[in-house]
The first five atom37 places (N, CA, C, CB, O) and aatype in JSON, in Angstrom:
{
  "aatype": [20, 20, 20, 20, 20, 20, 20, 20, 20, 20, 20, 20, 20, 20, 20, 20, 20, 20, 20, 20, 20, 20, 20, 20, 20, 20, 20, 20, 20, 20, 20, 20, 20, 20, 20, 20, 20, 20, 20, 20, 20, 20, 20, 20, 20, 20, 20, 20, 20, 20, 20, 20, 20, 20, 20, 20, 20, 20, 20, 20, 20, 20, 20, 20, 20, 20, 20, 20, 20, 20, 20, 20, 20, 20, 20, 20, 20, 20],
  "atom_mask": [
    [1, 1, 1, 1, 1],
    [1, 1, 1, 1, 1],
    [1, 1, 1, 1, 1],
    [1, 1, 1, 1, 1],
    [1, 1, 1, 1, 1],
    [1, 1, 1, 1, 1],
    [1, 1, 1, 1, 1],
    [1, 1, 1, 1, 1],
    [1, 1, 1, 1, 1],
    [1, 1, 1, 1, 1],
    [1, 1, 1, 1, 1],
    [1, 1, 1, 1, 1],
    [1, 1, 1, 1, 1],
    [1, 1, 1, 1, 1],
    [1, 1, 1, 1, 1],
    [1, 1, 1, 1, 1],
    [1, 1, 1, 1, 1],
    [1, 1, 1, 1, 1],
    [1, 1, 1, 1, 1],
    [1, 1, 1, 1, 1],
    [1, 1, 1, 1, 1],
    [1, 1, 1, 1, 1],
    [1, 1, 1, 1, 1],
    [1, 1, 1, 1, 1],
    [1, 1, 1, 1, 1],
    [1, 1, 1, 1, 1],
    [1, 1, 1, 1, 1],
    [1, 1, 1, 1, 1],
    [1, 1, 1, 1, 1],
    [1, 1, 1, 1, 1],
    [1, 1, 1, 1, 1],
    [1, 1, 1, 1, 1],
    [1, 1, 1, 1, 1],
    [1, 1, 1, 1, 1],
    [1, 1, 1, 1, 1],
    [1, 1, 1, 1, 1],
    [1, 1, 1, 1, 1],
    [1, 1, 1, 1, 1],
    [1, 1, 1, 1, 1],
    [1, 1, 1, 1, 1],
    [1, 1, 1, 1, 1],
    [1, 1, 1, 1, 1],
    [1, 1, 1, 1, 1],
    [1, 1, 1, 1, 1],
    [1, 1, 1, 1, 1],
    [1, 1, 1, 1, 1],
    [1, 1, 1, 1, 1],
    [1, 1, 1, 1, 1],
    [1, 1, 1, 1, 1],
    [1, 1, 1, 1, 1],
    [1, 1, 1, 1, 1],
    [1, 1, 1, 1, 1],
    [1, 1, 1, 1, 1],
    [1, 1, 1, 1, 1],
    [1, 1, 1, 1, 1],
    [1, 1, 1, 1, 1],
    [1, 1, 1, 1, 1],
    [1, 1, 1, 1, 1],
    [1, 1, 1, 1, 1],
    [1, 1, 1, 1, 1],
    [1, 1, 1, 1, 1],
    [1, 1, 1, 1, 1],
    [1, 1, 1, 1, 1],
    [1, 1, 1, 1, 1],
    [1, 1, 1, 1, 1],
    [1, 1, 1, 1, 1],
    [1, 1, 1, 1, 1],
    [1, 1, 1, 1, 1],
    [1, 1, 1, 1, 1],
    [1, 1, 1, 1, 1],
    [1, 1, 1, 1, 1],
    [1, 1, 1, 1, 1],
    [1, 1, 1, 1, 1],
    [1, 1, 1, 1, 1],
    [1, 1, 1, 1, 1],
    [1, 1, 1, 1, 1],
    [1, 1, 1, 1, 1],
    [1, 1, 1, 1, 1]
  ],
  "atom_positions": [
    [[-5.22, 58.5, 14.29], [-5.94, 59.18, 13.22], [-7.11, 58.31, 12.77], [-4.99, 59.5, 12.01], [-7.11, 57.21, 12.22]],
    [[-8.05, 59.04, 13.15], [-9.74, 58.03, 12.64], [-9.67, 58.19, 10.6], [-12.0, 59.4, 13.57], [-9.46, 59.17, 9.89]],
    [[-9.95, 56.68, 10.26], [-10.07, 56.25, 8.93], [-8.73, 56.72, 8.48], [-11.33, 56.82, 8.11], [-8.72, 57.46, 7.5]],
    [[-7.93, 56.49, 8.87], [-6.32, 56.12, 8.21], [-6.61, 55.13, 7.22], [-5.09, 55.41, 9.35], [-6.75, 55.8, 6.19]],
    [[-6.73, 54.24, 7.0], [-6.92, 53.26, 5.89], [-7.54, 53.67, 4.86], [-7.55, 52.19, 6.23], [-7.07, 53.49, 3.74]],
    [[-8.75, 54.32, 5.05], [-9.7, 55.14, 3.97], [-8.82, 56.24, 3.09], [-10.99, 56.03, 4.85], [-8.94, 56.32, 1.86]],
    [[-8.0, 57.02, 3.77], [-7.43, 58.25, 3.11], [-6.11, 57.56, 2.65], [-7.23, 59.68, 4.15], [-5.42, 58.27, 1.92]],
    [[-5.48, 56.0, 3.0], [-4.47, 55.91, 2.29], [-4.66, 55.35, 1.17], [-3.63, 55.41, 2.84], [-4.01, 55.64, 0.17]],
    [[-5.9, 54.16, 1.24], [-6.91, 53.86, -0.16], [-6.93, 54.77, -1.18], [-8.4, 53.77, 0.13], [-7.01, 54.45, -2.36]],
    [[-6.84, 56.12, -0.7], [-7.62, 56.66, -1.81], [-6.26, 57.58, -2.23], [-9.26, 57.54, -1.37], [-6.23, 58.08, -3.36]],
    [[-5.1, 57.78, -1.27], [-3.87, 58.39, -2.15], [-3.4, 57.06, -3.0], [-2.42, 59.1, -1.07], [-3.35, 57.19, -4.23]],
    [[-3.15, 56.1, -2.59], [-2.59, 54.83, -3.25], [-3.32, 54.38, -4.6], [-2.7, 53.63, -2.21], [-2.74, 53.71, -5.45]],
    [[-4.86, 54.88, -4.76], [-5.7, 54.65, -5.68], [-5.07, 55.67, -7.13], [-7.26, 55.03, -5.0], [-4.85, 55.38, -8.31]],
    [[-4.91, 57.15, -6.21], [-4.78, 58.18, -7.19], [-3.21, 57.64, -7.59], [-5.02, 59.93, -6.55], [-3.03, 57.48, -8.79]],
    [[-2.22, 57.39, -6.81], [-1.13, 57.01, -7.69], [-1.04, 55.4, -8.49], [0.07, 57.19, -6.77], [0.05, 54.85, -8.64]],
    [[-1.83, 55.02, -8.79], [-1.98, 53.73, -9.39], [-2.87, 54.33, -10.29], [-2.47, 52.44, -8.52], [-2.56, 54.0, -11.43]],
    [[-3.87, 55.09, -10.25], [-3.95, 55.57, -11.44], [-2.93, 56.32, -12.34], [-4.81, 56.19, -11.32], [-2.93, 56.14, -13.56]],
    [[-2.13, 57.11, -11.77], [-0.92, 58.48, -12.34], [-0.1, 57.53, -12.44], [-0.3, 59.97, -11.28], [0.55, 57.9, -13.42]],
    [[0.49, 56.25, -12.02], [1.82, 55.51, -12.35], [1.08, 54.35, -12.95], [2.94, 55.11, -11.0], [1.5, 53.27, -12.52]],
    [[0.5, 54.29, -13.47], [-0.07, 53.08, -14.13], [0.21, 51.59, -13.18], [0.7, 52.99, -15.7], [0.75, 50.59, -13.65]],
    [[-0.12, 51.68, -12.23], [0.71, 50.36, -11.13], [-1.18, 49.46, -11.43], [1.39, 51.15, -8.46], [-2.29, 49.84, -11.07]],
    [[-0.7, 48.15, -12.29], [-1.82, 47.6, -12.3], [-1.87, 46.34, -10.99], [-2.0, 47.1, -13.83], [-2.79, 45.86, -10.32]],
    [[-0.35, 46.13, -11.02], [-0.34, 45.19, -9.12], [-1.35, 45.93, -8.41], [1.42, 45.38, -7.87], [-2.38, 45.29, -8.18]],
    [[-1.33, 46.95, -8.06], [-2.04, 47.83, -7.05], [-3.93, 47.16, -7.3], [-1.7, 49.92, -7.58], [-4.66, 47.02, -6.32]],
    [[-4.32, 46.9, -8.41], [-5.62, 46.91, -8.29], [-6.07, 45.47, -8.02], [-6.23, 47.52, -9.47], [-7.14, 45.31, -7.42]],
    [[-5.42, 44.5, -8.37], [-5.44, 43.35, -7.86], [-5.16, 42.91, -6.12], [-4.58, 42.83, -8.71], [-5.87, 42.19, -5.42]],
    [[-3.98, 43.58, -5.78], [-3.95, 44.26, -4.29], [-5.36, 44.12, -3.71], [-3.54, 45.96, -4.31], [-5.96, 43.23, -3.11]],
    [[-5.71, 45.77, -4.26], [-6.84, 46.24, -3.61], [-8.39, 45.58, -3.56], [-6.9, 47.41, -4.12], [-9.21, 45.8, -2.66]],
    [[-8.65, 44.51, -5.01], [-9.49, 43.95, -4.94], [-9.57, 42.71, -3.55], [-9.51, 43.62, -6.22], [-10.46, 42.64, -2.7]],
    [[-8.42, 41.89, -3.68], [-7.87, 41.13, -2.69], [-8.29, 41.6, -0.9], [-6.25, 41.26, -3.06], [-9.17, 41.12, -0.18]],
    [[-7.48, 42.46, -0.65], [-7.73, 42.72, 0.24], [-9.38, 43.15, 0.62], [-6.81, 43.44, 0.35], [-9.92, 43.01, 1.72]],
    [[-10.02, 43.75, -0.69], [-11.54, 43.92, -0.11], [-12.62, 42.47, -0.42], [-12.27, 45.44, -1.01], [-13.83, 42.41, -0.2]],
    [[-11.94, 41.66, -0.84], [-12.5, 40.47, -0.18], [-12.27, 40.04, 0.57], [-12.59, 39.69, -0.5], [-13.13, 39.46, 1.23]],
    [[-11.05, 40.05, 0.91], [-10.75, 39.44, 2.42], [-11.84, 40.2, 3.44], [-8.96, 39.82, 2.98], [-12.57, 39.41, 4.04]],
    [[-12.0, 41.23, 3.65], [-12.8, 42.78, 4.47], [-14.16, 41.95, 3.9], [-12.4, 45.02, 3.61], [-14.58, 41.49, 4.96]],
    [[-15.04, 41.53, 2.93], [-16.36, 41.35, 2.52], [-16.63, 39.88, 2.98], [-16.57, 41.63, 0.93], [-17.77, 39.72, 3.43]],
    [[-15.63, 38.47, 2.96], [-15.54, 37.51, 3.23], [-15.41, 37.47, 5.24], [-14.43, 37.08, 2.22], [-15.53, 36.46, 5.93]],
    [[-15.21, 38.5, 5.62], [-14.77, 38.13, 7.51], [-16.51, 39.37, 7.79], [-12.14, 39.23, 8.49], [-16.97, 39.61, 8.9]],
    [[-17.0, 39.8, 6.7], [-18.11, 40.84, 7.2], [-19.54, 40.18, 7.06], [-18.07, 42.28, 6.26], [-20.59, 40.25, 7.7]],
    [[-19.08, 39.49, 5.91], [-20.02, 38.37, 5.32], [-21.31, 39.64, 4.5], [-20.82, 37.05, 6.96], [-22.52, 39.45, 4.59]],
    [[-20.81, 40.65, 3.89], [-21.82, 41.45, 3.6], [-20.63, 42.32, 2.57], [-22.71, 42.25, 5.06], [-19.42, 42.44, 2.75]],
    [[-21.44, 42.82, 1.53], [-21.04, 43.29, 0.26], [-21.5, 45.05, 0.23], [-21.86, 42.26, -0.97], [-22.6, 45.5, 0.57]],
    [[-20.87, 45.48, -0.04], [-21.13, 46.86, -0.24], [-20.45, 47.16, -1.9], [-20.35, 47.82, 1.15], [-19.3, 47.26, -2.33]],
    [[-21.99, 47.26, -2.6], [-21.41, 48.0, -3.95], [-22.27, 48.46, -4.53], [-20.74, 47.31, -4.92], [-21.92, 49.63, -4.7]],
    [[-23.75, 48.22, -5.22], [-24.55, 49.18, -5.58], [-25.54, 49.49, -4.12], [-25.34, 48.67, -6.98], [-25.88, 50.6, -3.69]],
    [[-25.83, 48.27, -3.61], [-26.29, 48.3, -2.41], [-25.31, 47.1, -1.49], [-27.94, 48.03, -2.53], [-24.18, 46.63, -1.67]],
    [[-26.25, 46.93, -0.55], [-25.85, 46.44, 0.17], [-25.74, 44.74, 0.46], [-26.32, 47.11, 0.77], [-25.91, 44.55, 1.67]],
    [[-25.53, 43.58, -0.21], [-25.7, 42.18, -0.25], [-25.37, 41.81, 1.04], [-24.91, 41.46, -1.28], [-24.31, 42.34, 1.36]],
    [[-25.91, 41.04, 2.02], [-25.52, 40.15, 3.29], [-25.57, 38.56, 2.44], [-26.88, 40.35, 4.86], [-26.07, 38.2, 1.38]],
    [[-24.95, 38.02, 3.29], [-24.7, 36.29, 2.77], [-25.9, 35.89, 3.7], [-22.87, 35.31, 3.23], [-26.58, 34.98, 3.24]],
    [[-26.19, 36.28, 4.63], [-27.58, 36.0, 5.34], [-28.68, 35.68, 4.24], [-28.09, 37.36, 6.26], [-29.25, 34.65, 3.87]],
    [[-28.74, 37.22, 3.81], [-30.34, 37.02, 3.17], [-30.32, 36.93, 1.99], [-31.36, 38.06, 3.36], [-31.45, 36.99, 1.5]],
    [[-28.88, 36.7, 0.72], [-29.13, 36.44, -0.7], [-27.58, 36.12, -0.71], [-29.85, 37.75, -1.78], [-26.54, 36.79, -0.79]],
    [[-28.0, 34.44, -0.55], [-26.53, 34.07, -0.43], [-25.76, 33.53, -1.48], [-26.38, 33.19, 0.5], [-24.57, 33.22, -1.46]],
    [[-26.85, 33.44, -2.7], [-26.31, 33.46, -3.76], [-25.59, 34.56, -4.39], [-27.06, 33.14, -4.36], [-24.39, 34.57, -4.65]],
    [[-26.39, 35.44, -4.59], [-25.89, 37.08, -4.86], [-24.39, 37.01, -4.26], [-26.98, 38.46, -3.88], [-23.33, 37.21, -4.84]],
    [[-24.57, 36.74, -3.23], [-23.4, 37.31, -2.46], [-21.92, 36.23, -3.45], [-23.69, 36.89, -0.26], [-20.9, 36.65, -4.01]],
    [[-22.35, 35.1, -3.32], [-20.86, 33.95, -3.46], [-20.75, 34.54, -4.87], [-21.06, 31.76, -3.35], [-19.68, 34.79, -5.41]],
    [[-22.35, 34.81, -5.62], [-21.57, 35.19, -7.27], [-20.44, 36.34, -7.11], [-22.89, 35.95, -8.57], [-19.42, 36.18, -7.78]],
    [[-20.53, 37.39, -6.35], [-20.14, 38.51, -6.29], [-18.61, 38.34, -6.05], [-20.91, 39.24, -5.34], [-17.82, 39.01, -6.71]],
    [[-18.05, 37.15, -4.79], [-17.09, 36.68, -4.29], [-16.53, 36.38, -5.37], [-17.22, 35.82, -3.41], [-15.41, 36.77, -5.69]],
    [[-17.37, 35.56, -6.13], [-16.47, 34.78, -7.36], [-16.13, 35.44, -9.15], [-17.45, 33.29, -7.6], [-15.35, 35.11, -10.04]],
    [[-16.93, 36.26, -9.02], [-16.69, 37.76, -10.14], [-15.71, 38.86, -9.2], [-18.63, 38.81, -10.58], [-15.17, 39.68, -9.93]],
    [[-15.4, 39.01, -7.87], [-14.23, 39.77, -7.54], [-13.18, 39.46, -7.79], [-14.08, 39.99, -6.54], [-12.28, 40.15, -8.26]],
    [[-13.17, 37.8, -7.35], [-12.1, 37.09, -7.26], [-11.56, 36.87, -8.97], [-12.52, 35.7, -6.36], [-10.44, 37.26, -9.32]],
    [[-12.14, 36.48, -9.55], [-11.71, 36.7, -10.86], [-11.14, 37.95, -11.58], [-12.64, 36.42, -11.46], [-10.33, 37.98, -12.51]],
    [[-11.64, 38.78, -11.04], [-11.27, 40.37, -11.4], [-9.55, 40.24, -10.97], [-12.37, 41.79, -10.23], [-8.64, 40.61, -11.72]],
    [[-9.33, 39.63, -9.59], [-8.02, 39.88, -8.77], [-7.15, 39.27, -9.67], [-7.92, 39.25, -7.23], [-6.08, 39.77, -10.01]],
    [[-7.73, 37.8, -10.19], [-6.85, 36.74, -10.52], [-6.26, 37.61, -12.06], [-7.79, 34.98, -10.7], [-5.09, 37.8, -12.38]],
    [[-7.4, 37.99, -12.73], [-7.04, 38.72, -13.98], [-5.84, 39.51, -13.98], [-8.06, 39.59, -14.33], [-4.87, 39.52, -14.74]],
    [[-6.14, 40.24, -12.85], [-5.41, 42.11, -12.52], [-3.99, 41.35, -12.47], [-5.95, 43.32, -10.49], [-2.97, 41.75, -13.03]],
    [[-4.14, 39.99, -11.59], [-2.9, 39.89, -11.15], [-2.38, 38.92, -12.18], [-2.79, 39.47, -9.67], [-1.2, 38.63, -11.97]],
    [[-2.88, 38.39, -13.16], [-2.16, 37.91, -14.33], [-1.9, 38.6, -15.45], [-2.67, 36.95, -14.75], [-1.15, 37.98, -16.2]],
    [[-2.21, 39.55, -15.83], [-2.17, 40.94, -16.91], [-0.43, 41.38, -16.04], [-4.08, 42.62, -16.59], [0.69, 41.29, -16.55]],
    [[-0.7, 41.72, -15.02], [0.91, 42.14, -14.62], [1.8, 41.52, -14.8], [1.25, 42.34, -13.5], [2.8, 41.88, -15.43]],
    [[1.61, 40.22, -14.17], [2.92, 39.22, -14.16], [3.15, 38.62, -15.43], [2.79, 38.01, -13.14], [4.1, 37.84, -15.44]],
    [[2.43, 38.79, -16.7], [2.6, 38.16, -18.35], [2.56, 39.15, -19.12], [1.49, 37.16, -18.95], [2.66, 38.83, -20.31]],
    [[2.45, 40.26, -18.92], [2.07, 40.87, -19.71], [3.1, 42.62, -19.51], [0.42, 40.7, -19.52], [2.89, 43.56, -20.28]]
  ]
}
């Protein structure tokens, strides 16, 4: 099945919204750095490469990554 991953993203999205599962978004941030860190290129308002604005890019790494660390400390304390 072409883009299996895409259509399970997006049922897993809708039930983490409907079950309140906040693990799930820390998950999902995680894993799309891992996917932005092996691509070396950012997809979010446009398009960032670490090539040509490689600052842009590591801030972006390091405001995701914080997002994850958050998501995933709000669950486990809270």
């Amino acid at each position: 099945m072409k883009n299996w991953k895409t259509i399970a993203a997006l049922v897993f999205m809708a039930l983490a919204i409907v079950f309140d599962w906040t693990w799930f978004w820390a998950l999902f941030i995680f894993v799309g750095l891992i996917h932005v860190i092996k691509s070396k290129e950012i997809h979010f308002v446009e398009a960032v490469k670490k090539s040509e604005t490689p600052k842009l890019y590591w801030l972006m790494i390091v405001i995701w990554s914080l997002l994850a660390l958050y998501s995933m400390l709000n669950y486990l304390l809270f």
